[in-house]
N, C-alpha and C positions, 0 to 999 in steps of 0.2 A: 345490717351488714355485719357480716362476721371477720372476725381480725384476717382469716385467710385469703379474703374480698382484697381486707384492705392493703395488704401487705401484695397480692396483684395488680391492685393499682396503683402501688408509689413507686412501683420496679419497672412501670409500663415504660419503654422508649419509642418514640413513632421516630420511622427509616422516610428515608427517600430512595427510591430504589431508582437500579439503572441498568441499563444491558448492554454488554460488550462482549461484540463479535472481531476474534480476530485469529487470524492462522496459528500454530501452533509452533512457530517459531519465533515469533512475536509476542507471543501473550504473556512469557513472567516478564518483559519489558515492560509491556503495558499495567502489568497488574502493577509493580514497581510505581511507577508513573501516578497513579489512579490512585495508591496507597495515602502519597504524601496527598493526595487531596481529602483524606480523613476516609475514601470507601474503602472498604471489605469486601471481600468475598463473601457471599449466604450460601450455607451449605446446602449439597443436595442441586445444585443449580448448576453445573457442567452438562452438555449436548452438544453432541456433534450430526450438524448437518451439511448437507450436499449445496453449497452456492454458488452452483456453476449457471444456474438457468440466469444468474441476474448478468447484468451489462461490465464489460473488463471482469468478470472471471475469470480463471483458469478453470478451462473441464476436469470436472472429477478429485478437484484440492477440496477439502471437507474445512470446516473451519468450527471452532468451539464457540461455544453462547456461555458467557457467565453472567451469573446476576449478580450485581453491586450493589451494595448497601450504605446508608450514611446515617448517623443523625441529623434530623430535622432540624434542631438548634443549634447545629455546631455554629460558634461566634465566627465570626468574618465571613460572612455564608456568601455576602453579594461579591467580596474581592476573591476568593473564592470560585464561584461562578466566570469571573472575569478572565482569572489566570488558565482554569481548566478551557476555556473556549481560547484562549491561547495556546493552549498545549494540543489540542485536536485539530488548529490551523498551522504549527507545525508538522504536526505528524501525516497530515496530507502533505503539504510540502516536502515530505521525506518520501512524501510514496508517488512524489509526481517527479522526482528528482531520480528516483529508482527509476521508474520506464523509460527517462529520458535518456539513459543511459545505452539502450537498443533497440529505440522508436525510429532514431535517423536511420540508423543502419540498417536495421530492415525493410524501413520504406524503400533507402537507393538499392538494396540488394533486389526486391522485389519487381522494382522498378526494369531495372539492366536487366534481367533476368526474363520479366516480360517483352522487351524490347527484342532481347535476343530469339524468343519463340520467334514472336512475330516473324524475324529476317529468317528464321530458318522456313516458317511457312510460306515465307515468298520465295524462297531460294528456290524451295521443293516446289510451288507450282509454277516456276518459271520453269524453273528443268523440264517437269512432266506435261508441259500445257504443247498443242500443236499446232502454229508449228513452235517447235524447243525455240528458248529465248537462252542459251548453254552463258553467253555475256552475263545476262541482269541474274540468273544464277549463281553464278560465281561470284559478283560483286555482293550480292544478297549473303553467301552464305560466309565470305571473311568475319563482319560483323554479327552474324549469327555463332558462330563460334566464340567470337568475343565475347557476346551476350551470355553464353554458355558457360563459359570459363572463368570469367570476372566476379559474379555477387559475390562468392562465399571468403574470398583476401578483401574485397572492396568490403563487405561486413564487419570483418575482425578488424580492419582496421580504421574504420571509423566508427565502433563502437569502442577500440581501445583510446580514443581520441575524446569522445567524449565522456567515457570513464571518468580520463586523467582531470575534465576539467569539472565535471561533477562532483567527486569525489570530496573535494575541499568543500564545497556549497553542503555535501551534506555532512562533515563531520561541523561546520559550522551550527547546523539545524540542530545536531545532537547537544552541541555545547547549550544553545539557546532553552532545549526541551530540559535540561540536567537543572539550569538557572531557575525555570521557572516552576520545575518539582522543588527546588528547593527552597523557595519561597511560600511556595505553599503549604510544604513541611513546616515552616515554623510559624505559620499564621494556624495553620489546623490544629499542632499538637503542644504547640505552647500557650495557646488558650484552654486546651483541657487540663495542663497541668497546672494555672490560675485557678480554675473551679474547682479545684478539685478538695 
């Protein structure tokens, strides 16, 4: 073996690699986040693909793949593990707390809104059926007009409602996600700066 052999193998590092997929409004949060757990970015590894065909996408929002790196040794590897699966059950928890924000309101908007078709099509074949029923018409189409006119203030205002009470639940999650990047900041890189 020639010194050049050998001088490739004592410089060798074996990674643990990892992939994270995430919009591109999110991702230096996440990359942030990911950091204090001792990964890196590998170069060469950004793509952007189309993930609208999967379940809760948005059509036609593209999203970035990066590949992550670590070393295979890094000390506290298992507490480590423990906190990062903390931190990816917050960060669902941020994104279920995001929907919930205009899941109600547009369930009842869509709701009212169906309802109000409905009366307007009984309205309309009460009126046009023969013989005329001009009564169950008119009573039909008061509430169809309701139905018509109501989702879109009923919307706003019960997603500004649920906002206001969401909002606190997720700056709470934020503080919890900041906690436990920080803890893992100094289990990852105060044991490299022991070895070192």
């Amino acid at each position: 073996m020639n010194r050049q052999e050998q001088t490739k193998i004592q410089h060798y590092t074996g990674f643990d690699y990892m992939e994270l997929v995430a919009e591109g409004s999110e991702l230096s949060f996440l990359l942030d986040c990911y950091a204090s757990f001792g990964w890196e970015m590998d170069d060469y590894s950004v793509s952007y693909r189309d993930y609208s065909h999967r379940s809760g996408a948005v059509p036609g929002r593209t999203k970035e793949t990066l590949q992550l790196k670590r070393d295979r040794k890094v000390l506290n590897k298992t507490e480590l593990v423990r906190l990062q699966r903390n931190l990816e059950a917050c960060l669902q928890e941020v994104h279920r707390l995001e929907l919930r924000k205009t899941s109600k309101a547009t369930a009842l908007a869509l709701i009212i809104g169906f309802l109000g078709g409905v009366c307007t099509l009984g309205a309309v074949l009460a009126i046009t059926s023969t013989p005329s029923h001009m009564v169950w018409g008119i009573l039909l189409a008061v509430p169809a007009f309701i139905g018509i006119a109501l989702p879109y203030p009923i919307y706003r205002r019960v997603a500004s409602d649920e906002r206001a009470q969401v909002e606190p639940l997720i700056a709470q999650k934020y503080d919890e996600i900041h906690a436990i990047c920080q803890r893992a900041d100094k289990l990852s890189y105060s044991t490299k700066a022991d070895s070192i």
